[in-house]
C-alpha positions in Angstrom: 153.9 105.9 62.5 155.0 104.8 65.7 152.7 105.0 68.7 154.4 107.1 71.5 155.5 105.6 74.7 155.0 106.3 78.2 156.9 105.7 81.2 155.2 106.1 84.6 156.4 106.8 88.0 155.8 105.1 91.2 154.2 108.6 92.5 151.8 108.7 89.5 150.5 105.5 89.7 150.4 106.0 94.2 147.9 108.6 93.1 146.3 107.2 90.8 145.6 104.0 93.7 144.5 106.3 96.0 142.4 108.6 93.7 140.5 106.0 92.1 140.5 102.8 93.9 141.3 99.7 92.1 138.3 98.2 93.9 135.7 100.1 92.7 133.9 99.8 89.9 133.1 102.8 88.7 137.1 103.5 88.8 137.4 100.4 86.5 137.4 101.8 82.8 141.0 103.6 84.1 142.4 100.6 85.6 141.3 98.5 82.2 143.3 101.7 80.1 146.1 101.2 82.1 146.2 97.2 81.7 145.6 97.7 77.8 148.6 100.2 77.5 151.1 98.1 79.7 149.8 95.0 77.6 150.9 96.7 74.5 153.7 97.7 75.2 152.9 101.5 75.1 153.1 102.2 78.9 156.5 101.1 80.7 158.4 101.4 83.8 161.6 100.4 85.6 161.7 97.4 88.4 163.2 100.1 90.7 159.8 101.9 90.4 158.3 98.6 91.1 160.1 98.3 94.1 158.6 101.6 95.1 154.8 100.3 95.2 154.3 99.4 98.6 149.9 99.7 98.9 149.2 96.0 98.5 146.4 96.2 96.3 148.8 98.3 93.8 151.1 96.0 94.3 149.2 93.2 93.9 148.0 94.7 90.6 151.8 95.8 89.3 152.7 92.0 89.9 150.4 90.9 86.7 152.3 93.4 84.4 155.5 92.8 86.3 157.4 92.5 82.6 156.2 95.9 82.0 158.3 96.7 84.8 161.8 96.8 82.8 165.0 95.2 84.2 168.1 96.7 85.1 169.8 96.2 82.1 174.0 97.3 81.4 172.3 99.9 78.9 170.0 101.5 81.9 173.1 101.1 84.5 175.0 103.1 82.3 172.9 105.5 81.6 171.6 106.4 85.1 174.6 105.8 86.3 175.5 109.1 83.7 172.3 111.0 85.2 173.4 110.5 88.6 176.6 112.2 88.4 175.6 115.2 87.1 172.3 114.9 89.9 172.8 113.4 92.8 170.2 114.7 94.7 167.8 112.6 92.5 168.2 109.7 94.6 166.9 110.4 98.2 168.2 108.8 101.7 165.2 108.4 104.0 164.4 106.0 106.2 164.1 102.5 105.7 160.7 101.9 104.2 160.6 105.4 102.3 163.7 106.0 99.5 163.2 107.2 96.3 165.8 105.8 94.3 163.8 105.1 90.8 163.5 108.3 89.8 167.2 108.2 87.5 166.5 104.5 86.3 163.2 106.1 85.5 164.6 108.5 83.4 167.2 106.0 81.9 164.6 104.0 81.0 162.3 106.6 79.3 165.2 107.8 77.1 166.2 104.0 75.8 162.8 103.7 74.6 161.6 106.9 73.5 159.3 107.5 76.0 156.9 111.0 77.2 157.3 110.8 81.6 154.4 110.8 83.7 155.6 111.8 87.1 153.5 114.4 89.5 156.5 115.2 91.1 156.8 118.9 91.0 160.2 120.4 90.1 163.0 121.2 92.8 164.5 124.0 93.5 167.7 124.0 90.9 169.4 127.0 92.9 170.1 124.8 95.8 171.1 121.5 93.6 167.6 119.9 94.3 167.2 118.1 91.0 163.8 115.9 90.8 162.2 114.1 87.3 160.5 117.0 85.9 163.8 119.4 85.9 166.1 116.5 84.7 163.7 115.3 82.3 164.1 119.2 81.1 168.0 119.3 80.9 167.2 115.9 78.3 164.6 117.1 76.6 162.2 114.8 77.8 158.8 115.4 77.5 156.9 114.5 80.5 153.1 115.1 82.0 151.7 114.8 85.3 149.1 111.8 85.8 145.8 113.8 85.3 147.3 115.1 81.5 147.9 111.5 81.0 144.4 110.1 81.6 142.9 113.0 80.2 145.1 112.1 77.0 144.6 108.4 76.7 140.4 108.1 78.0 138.0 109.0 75.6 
């Protein structure tokens, strides 16, 4: 039996910086989950999410499992290239400093390598076109989980 993946979202692992510190020790058994599970191989992401991390410390701590991080391969491209034309309104225009544009290589990603989403993005409001991960990962039938079901899954 295969062990099942994960693919995590910049948001999810923003709240999981700012909810339990990365300096702090008694935050430290989470961090050390999360370094075991990018280690093996079981939790992924996409370098645009990478891109997305902009607290240093997080960043600072993405940069040792930068591989985890997966490139922008023709595959990927492809595939979110496929995602983005049916919705659009995935990727965001803000201002410089602020876009959002992981959240379709995100979701390439997690379907090339089987993976559950961790995102705690809420859905959008489909009547109006505004598509976010959790009701895309719906229209794939992805499964996906918000950050507090996924620590409450992989701690014991």
């Amino acid at each position: 039996m295969t062990q099942q993946k994960y693919a995590i979202d910049a948001c999810a692992l923003i709240n999981a910086s700012k909810a339990y510190n990365l300096k702090k020790k008694s935050f430290a058994h989470i961090w050390d989950k999360f370094d075991e599970l990018f280690d093996s191989g079981t939790l992924v992401s996409n370098i645009e999410i990478f891109d997305e991390l902009k607290d240093k410390d997080l960043q600072e701590w993405a940069r040792k499992h930068k591989e985890c991080f997966l490139p922008l391969d023709e595959w990927t491209q492809r595939e979110t290239a496929k995602i983005l034309a049916v919705y659009p309104t995935l990727v965001k225009i803000r201002p410089k400093g602020a876009s959002s544009n992981g959240d379709p290589f995100l979701i390439a990603t997690a379907i090339q390598n089987g993976c559950i989403v961790i995102t705690d993005e809420k859905s959008g409001d489909e009547s109006t076109g505004d598509y976010k991960i959790p009701n895309v990962c719906k229209k794939y039938n992805i499964d996906y989980m918000t950050l507090n079901q996924f620590l409450d899954d992989i701690l014991e």
